[in-house]
C-alpha positions as CSV (number, residue, x, y, z in Angstrom):
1,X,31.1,7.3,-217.3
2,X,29.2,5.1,-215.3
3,X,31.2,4.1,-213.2
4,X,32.2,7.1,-212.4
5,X,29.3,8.5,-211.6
6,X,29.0,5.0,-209.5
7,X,32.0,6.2,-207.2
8,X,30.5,9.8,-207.0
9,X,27.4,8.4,-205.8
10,X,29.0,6.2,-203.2
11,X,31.8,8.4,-202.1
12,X,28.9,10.9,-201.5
13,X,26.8,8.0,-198.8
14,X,29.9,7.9,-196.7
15,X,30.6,11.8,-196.4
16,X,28.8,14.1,-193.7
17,X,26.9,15.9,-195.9
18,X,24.6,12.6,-196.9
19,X,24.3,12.1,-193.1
20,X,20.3,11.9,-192.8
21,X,19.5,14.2,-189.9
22,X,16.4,16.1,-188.4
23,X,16.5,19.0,-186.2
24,X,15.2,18.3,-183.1
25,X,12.2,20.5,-181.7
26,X,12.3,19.0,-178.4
27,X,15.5,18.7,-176.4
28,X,16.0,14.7,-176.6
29,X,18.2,13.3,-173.8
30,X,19.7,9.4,-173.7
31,X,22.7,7.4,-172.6
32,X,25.2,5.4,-174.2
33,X,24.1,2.1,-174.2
34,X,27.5,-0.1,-175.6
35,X,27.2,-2.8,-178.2
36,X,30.1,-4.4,-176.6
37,X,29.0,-3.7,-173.2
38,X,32.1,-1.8,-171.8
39,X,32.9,1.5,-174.4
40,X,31.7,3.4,-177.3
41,X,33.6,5.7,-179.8
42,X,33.3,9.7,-179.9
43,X,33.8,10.2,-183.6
44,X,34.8,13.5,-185.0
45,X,32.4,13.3,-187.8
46,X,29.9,10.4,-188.7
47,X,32.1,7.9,-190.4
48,X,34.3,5.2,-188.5
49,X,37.3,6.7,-191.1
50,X,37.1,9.8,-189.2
51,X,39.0,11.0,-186.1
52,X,38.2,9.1,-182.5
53,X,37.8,12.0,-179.9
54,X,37.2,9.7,-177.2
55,X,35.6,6.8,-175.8
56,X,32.6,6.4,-173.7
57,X,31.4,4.5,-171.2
58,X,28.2,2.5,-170.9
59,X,25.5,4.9,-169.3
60,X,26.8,7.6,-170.0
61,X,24.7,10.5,-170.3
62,X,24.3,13.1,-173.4
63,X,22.5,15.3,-175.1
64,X,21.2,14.6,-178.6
65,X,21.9,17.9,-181.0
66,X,21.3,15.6,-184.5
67,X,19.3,12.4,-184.8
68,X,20.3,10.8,-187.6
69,X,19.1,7.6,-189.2
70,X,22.8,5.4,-188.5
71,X,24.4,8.2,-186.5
72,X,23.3,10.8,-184.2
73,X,25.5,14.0,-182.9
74,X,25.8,14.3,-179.6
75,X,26.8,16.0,-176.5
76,X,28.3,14.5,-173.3
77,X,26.5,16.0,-170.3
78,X,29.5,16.1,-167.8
79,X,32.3,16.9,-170.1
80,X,30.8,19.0,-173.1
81,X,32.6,17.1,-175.6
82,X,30.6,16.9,-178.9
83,X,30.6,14.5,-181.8
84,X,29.3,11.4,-183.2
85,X,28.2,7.9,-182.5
86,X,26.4,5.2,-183.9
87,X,23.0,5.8,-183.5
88,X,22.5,1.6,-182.3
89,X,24.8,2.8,-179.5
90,X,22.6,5.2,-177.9
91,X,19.2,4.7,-175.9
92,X,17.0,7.8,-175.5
93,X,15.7,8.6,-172.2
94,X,13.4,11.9,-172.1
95,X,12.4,13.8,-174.7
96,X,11.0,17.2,-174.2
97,X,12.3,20.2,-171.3
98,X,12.0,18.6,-167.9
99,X,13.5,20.0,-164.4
100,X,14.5,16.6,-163.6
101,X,16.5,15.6,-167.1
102,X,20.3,16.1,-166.9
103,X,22.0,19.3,-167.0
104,X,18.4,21.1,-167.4
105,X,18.1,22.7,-164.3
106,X,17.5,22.8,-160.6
107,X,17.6,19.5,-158.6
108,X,17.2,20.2,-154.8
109,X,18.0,22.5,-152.0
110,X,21.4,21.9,-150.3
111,X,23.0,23.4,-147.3
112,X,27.1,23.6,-147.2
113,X,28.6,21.4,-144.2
114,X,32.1,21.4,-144.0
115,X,35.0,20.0,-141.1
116,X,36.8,23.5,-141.9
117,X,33.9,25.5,-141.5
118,X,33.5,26.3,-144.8
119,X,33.4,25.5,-148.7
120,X,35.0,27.0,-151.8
121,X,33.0,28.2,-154.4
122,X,34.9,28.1,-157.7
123,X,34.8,29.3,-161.2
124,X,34.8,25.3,-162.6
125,X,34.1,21.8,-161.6
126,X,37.6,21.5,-159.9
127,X,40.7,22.8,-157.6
128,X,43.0,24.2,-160.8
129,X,39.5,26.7,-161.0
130,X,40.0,30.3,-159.6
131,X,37.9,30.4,-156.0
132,X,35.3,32.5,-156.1
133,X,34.6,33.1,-152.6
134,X,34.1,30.8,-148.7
135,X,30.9,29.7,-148.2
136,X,30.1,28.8,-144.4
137,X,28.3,25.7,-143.3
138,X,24.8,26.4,-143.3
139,X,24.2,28.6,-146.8
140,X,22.0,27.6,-148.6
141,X,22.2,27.1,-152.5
142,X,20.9,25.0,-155.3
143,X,22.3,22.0,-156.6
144,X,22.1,22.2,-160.1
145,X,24.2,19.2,-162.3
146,X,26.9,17.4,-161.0
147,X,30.1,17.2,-163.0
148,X,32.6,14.5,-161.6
149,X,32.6,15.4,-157.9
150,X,31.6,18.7,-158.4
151,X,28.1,20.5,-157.7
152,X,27.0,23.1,-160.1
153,X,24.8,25.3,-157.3
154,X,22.7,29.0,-157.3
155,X,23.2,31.0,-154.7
156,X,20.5,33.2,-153.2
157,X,22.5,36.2,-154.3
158,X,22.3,34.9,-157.7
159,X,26.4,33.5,-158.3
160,X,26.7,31.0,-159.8
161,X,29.4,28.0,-159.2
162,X,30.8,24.9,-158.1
163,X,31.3,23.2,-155.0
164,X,32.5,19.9,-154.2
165,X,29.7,18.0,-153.8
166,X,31.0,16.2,-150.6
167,X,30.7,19.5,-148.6
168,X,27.1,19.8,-149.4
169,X,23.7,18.0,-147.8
170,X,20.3,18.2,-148.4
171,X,18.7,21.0,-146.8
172,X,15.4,21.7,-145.1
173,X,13.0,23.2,-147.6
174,X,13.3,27.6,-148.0
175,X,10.5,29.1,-146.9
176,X,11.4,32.3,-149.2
177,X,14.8,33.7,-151.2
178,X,16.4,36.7,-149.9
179,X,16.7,38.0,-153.5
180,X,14.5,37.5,-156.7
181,X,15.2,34.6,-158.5
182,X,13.7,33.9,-161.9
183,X,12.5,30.9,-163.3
184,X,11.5,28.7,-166.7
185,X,8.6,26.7,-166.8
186,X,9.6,23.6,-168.9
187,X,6.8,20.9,-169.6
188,X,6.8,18.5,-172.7
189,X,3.0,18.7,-173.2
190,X,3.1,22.8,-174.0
191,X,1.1,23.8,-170.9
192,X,1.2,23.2,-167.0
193,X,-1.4,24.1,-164.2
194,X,-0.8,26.1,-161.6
195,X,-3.0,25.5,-158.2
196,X,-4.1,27.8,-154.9
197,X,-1.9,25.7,-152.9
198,X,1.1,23.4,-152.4
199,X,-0.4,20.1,-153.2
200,X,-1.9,18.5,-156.1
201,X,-5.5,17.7,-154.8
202,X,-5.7,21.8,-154.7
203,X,-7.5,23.6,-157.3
204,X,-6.1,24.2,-160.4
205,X,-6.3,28.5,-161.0
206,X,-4.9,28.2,-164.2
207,X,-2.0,27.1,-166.8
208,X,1.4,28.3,-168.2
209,X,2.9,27.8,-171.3
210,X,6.3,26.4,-171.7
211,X,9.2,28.5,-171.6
212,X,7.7,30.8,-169.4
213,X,8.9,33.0,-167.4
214,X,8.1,33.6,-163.6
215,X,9.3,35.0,-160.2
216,X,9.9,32.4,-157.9
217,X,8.9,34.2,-154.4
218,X,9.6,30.3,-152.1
219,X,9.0,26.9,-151.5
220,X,6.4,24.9,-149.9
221,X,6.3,21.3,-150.2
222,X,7.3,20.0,-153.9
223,X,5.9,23.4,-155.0
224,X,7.3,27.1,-156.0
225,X,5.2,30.1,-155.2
226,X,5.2,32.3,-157.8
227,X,4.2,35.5,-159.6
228,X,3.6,35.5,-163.3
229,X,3.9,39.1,-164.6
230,X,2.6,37.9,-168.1
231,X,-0.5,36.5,-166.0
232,X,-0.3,39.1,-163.0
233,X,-1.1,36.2,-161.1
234,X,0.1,34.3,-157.8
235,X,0.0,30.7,-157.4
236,X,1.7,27.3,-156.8
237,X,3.6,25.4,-159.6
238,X,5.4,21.9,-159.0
239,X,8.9,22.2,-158.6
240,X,9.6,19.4,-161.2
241,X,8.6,21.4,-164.0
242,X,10.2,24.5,-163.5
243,X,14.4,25.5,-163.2
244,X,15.5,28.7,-161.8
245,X,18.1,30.2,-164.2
246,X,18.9,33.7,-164.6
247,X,17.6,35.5,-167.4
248,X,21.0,37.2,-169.3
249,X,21.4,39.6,-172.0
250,X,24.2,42.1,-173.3
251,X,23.1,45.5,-172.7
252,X,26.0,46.9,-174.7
253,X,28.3,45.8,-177.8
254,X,30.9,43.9,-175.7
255,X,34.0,41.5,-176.1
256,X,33.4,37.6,-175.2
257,X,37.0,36.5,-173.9
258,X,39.0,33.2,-174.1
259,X,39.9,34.1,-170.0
260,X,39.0,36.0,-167.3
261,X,40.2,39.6,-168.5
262,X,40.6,41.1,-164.8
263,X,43.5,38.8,-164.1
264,X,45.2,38.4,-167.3
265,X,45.6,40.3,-170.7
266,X,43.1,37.6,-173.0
267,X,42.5,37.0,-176.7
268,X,38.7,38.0,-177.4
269,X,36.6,35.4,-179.1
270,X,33.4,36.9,-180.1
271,X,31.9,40.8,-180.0
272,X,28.1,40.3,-178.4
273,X,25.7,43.1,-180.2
274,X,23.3,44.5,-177.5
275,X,20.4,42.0,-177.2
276,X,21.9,39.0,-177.1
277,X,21.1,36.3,-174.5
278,X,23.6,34.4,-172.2
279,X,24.3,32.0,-169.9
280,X,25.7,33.0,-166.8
281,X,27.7,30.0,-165.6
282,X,29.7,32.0,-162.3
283,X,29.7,35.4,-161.6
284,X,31.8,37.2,-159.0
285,X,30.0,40.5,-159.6
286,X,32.6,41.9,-161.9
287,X,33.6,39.4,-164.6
288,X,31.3,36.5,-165.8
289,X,31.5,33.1,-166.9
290,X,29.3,32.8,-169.7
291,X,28.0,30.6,-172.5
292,X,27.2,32.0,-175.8
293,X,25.4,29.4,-178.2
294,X,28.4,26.5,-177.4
295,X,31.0,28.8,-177.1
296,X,32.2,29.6,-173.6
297,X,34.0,32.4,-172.3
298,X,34.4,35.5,-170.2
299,X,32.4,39.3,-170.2
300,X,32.5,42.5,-168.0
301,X,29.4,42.7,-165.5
302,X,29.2,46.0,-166.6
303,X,28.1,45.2,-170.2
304,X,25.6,42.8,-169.3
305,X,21.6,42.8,-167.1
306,X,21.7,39.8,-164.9
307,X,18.8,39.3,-163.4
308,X,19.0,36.9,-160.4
């Protein structure tokens, strides 16, 4: 009986559910950092038994979703893939919401300059992606995380999608959108100022919260101007600590599907109650690409408030 409890006990330390984990309050972001200097292993689940989903290279960025005492769950920035490594194989980097931490939000202002004259805006981070629409050299957009050679970018109409990140440059600063766009503030310490002007030696007229929501009215320097309706207050906030993203719910019960339902007859994978929040990853104003907890897939604009 012993030593059958004996084999119990141990067959129990090397399955999943003895995996020590903690949820994580704070969204923790790190690299792979290879004990062997070259490559480390995706695993299925948390046990070098299990499934390799892939490899990894040294540096390369991810998302912590489980930290764990010998392995941590992860999430590849650039790819999406998730599953396990060894937790000696990963080096954190940021903890906390930041606008400058990988796949998090806004990084800078770009303009589209192409030889053709233009640029296609696409559904996904490559050519076998659906084009959206031409953009001509000189629109402006936002470059939000790069995946491969592809820029994820906000348009001042509010679309959302990709463009090869060749065809864009860094642009001159906007002096105001064309359209409201909406933004988070996201700050590690629970609170950032706000100030009467566009530098930091201006006075400080008072502090948001993070996760906060504001209208982002333009740019001036390394600052947003904004309007807080919460606050009912105007004022400057730095554009590190803030990412534009549009605020997305399902205004009616509606169908999540596997592909774009406007060009094809597709399988559904989820019905959205009324309420629920999205991701809007590209839009062409009458189907969306969106991302529902990790699941990702398509809805009818109709169904849904997108705010820009």
């Amino acid at each position: 009986m012993k030593k059958l409890f004996a084999l119990i006990l141990a067959l129990c330390l090397l399955t999943p559910l003895c995996v020590a984990e903690s949820g994580l309050s704070a969204v923790t972001y790190g690299r792979i950092s290879s004990s062997n200097g070259a490559t480390t292993a995706l695993y299925q689940l948390p046990n070098e038994r299990h499934p390799v989903l892939k490899t990894l290279a040294s540096g390369t960025a991810i998302l912590l979703q489980f930290e764990g005492t010998a392995w941590h769950k992860i999430k590849v920035v650039n790819t999406g893939d998730v599953g396990w490594v060894r937790s000696g194989e990963v080096t954190i980097t940021t903890r906390g919401y930041s606008a400058l931490t990988y796949g998090s939000s806004v990084t800078s202002a770009k303009t589209v300059q192409s030889s053709d004259g233009f640029a296609a805006l696409r559904w996904g981070p490559g050519l076998e992606y659906d084009k959206m629409d031409d953009l001509p050299n000189g629109r402006y957009c936002w470059q939000y995380e790069r995946s491969g050679d592809w820029s994820r970018v906000l348009l001042e109409d509010g679309r959302v999608g990709y463009v090869h990140s060749t065809l864009l440059k860094n642009a001159s600063k906007l002096t105001s959108w064309t359209d409201l766009i909406y933004g988070y503030v996201q700050v590690t310490g629970g609170t950032a100022n706000f100030r009467a002007d566009s530098n930091y030696s201006s006075k400080v007229t008072g502090n948001l919260s993070s996760g906060s929501v504001i209208e982002l009215l333009g740019e001036k320097n390394s600052f947003f101007y904004f309007y807080s309706p919460s606050h009912n207050k105007y004022g400057y906030i730095s554009i590190d600590i803030v990412s534009p993203e549009g605020l997305n719910r399902v205004a009616y019960s509606t169908p999540l599907y596997y592909d774009n339902p406007e060009i094809c007859t597709a399988d559904v994978l989820w019905q959205l109650e009324p309420g629920r929040v999205l991701k809007v990853l590209a839009t062409d104003g009458y189907v969306s690409r969106v991302q529902y907890d990790s699941i990702i897939g398509y809805v009818v604009n109709n169904n849904l408030v997108i705010h820009h």
